[in-house]
C-alpha positions as CSV (number, residue, x, y, z in Angstrom):
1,X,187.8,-39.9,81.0
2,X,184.3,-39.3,81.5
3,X,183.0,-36.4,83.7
4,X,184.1,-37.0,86.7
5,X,181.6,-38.4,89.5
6,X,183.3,-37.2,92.4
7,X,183.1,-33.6,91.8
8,X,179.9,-33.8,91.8
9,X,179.8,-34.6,95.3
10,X,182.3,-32.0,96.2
11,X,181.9,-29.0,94.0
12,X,184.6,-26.6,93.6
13,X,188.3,-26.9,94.5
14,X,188.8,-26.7,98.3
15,X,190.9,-29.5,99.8
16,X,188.7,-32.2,100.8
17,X,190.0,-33.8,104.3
18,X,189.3,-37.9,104.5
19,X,189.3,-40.1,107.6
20,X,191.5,-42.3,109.0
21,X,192.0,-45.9,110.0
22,X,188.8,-47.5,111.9
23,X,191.0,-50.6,112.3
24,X,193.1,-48.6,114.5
25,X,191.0,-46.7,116.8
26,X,188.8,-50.1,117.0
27,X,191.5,-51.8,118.4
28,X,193.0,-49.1,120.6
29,X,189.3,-49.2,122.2
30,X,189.3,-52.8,122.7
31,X,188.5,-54.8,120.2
32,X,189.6,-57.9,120.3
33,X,192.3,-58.1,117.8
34,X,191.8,-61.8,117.3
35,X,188.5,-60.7,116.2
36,X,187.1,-59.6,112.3
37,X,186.5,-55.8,113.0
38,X,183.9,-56.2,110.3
39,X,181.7,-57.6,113.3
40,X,182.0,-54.9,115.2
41,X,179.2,-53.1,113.2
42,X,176.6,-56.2,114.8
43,X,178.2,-56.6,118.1
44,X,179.5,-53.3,119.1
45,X,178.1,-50.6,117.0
46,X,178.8,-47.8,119.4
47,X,182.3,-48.4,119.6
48,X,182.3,-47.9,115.5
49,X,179.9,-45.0,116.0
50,X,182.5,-43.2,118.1
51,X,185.1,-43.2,115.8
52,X,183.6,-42.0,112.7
53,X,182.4,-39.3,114.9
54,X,185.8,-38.4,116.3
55,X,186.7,-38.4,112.7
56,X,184.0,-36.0,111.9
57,X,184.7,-34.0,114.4
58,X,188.2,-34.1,113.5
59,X,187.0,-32.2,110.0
60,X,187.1,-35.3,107.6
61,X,184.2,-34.8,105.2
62,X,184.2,-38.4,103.9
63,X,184.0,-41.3,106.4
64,X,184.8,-44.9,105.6
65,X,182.5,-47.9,106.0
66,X,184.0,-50.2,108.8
67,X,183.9,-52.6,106.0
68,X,187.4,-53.1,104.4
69,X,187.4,-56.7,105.0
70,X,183.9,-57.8,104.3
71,X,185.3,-59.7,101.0
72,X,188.1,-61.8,102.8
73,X,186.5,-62.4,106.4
74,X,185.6,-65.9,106.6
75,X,181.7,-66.1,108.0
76,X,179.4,-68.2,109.1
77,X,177.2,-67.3,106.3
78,X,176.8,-64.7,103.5
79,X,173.4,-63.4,105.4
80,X,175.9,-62.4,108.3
81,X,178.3,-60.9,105.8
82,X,175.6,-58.7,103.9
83,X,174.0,-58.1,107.4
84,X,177.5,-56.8,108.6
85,X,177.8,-54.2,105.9
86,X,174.5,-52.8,105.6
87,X,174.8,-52.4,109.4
88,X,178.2,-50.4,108.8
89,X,176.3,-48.2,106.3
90,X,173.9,-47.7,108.2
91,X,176.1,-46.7,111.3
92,X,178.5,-44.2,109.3
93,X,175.2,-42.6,108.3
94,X,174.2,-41.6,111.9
95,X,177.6,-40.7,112.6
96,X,178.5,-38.3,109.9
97,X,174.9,-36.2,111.0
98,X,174.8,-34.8,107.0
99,X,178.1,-33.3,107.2
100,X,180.1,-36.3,105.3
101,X,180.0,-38.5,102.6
102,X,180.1,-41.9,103.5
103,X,182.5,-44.5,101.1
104,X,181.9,-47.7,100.7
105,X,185.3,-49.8,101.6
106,X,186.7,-52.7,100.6
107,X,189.8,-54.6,100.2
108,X,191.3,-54.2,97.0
109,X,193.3,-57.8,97.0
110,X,192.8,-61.5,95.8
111,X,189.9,-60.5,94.6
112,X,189.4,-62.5,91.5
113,X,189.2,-65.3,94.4
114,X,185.7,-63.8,96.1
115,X,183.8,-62.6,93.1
116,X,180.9,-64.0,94.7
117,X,180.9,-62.3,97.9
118,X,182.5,-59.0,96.0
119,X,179.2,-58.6,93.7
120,X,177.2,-59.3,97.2
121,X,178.7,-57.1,99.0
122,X,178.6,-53.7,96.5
123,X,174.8,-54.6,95.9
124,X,174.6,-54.1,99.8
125,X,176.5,-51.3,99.6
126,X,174.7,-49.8,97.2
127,X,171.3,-50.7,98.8
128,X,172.2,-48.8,102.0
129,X,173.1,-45.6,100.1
130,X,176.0,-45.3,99.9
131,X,177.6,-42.2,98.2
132,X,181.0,-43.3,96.5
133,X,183.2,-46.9,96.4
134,X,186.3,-47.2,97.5
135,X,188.7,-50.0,96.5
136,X,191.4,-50.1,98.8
137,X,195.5,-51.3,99.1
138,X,195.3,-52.6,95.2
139,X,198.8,-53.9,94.0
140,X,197.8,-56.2,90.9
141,X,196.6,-55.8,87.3
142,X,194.1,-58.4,88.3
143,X,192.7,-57.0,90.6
144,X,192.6,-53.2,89.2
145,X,190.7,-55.0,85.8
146,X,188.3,-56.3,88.4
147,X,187.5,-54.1,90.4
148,X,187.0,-51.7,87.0
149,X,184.9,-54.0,85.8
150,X,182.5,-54.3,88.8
151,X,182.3,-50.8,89.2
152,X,181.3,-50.4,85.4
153,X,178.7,-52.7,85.8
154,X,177.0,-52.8,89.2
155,X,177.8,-48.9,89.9
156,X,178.3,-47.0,86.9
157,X,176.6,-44.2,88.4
158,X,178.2,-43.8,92.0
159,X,181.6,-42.2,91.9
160,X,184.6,-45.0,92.6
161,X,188.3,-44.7,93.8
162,X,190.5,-47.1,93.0
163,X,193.5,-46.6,95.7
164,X,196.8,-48.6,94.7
165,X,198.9,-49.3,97.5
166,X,203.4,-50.3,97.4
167,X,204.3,-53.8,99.3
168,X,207.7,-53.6,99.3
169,X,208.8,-50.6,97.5
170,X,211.0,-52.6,94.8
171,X,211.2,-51.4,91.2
172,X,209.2,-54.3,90.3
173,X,206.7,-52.9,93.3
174,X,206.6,-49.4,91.5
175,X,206.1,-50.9,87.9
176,X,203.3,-52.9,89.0
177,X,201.6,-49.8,90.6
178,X,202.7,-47.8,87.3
179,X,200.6,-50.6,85.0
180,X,197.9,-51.0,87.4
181,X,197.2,-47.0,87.4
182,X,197.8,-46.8,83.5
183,X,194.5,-49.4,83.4
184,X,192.9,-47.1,85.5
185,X,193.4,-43.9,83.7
186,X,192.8,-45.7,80.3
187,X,189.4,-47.1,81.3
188,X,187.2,-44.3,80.9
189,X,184.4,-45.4,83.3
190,X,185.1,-42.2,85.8
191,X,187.0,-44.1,88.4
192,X,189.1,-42.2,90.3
193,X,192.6,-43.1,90.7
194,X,194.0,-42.7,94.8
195,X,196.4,-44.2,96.6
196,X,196.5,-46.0,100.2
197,X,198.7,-46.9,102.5
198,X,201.7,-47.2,100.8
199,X,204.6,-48.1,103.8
200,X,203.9,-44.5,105.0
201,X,204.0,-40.7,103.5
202,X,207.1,-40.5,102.2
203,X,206.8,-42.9,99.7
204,X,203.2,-42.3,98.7
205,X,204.0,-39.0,97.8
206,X,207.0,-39.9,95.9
207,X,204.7,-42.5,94.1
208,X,202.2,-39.8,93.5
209,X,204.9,-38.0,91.5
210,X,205.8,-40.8,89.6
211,X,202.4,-41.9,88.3
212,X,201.6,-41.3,84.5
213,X,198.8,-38.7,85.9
214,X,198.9,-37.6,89.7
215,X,196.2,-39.0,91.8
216,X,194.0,-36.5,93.8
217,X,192.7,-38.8,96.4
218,X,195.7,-40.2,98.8
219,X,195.5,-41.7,102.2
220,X,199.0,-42.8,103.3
221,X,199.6,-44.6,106.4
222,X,201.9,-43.7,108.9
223,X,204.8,-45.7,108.1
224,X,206.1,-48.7,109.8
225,X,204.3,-49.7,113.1
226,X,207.6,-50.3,114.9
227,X,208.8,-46.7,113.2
228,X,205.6,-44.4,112.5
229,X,206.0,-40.8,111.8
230,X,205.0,-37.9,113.9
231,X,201.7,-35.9,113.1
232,X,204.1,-33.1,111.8
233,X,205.0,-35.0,108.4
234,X,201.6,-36.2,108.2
235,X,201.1,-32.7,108.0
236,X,203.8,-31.5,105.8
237,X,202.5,-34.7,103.5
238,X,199.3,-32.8,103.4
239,X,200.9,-29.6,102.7
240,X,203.4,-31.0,99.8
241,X,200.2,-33.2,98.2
242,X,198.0,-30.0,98.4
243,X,200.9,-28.1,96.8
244,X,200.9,-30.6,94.1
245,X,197.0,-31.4,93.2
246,X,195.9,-33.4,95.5
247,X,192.5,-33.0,96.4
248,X,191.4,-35.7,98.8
249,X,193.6,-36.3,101.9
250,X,193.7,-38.3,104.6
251,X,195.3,-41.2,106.6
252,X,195.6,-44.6,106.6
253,X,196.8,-47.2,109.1
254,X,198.0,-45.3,112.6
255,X,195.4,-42.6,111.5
256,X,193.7,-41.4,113.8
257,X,191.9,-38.2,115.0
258,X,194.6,-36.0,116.9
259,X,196.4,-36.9,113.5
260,X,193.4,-35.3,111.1
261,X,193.5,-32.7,113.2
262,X,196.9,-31.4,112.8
263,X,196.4,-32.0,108.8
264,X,193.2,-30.0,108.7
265,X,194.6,-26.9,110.6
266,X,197.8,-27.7,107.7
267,X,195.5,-27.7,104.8
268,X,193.3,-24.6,106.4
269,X,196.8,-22.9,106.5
270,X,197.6,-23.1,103.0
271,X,193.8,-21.8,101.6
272,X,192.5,-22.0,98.3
């Protein structure tokens, strides 16, 4: 693989603590769930503002664009789409005051079926600045190849995460993930290979273990919404990844600052 982009935004070897889910917090605020969060950045922009800076302030050091489904929101137009993004760009940039990275975010899925908007939607990512893509809750060879290849040839230079995600945690599920990271790892573009989500952080740790090389960015969820776990294993996730080479840590779905909170004061406790 070539050298690797994302070190070069984070020098050195300390833990690096990531966000967690806008999509929550959004809605626990009040947005309107039948409602695209991806509007939010036009229509309420201080509620969006709030929580990457309750994520900040939480300690995570790279804060997600509230843009993880500008490819599969249906629009009225593509101007409102683009405007949408470069809005959340923009937004995340006040909020993280210079002491984050902001990540571009997308949807990961169907995406052979929105090439259009995908190419449309990076180039507006890119315009605002953005420091680093991320490709999120990937579960197909398809769409791994894809988003590879738009990376390689719209963004070559600014550091990428491909994050795989489980669906049903089958056999077939963990082959699937298995061949999609082996693409990954055999590209040599520089992508990073992460995980997401992942039915909670039990199983994305043991998929972690399993992969042909161990990803160093992972952002589990918090299991089941009927059944999520405590803050403690959230924390003893971070711990055991940390242990283990993961680099990059944070939380997905149910995320959302007390949460960061109790795995920054877990990763502080282990040092480097």
């Amino acid at each position: 693989m070539t050298l690797n982009l994302l070190d070069r935004l984070f020098p050195g070897r300390d833990a690096v603590l990531l966000d967690g889910a806008m999509g929550t917090s959004l809605l626990e605020q009040g947005w309107p769930v039948s409602e695209p969060t991806l509007l939010a950045n036009l229509h309420q922009p201080g509620l969006v503002a709030s929580v990457h800076v309750a994520h900040r302030e939480a300690g995570a050091r790279v804060l997600h664009t509230n843009t993880f489904g500008a490819l599969t929101t249906a629009l009225t137009s593509g101007k409102q789409r683009t405007d949408a993004v470069a809005a959340a760009v923009r937004i995340a940039r006040k909020a993280a005051g210079g002491q984050a990275k902001l990540a571009g975010a997308l949807a990961a899925w169907d995406l052979p079926a929105h090439v259009t908007q995908l190419e449309d939607v990076v180039r507006a990512l890119l315009d605002e600045g953005i420091d680093m893509l991320v490709f999120e809750t990937c579960n197909t060879v398809r769409d791994a190849l894809l988003a590879i290849e738009v990376h390689a040839e719209l963004a070559s230079r600014v550091p990428a995460v491909l994050c795989l995600s489980s669906t049903d945690g089958t056999r077939e599920d963990a082959k699937r993930i298995e061949e999609c990271a082996t693409r990954v790892l055999g590209a040599e573009t520089g992508m990073e290979l992460g995980l997401n989500c992942c039915r909670g952080p039990t199983e994305a740790f043991k998929l972690a273990l399993a992969l042909p090389a161990a990803p160093r960015w992972c952002k589990p969820n918090t299991g089941p919404a009927d059944e999520p776990v405590d803050d403690n294993v959230m924390a003893a996730f971070a711990r055991a990844a940390r242990q283990r080479g993961v680099r990059f840590l944070g939380g997905c779905c149910g995320t959302g600052p007390e949460t960061l909170l109790v795995m920054a004061a877990a990763l502080d406790a282990l040092g480097d």
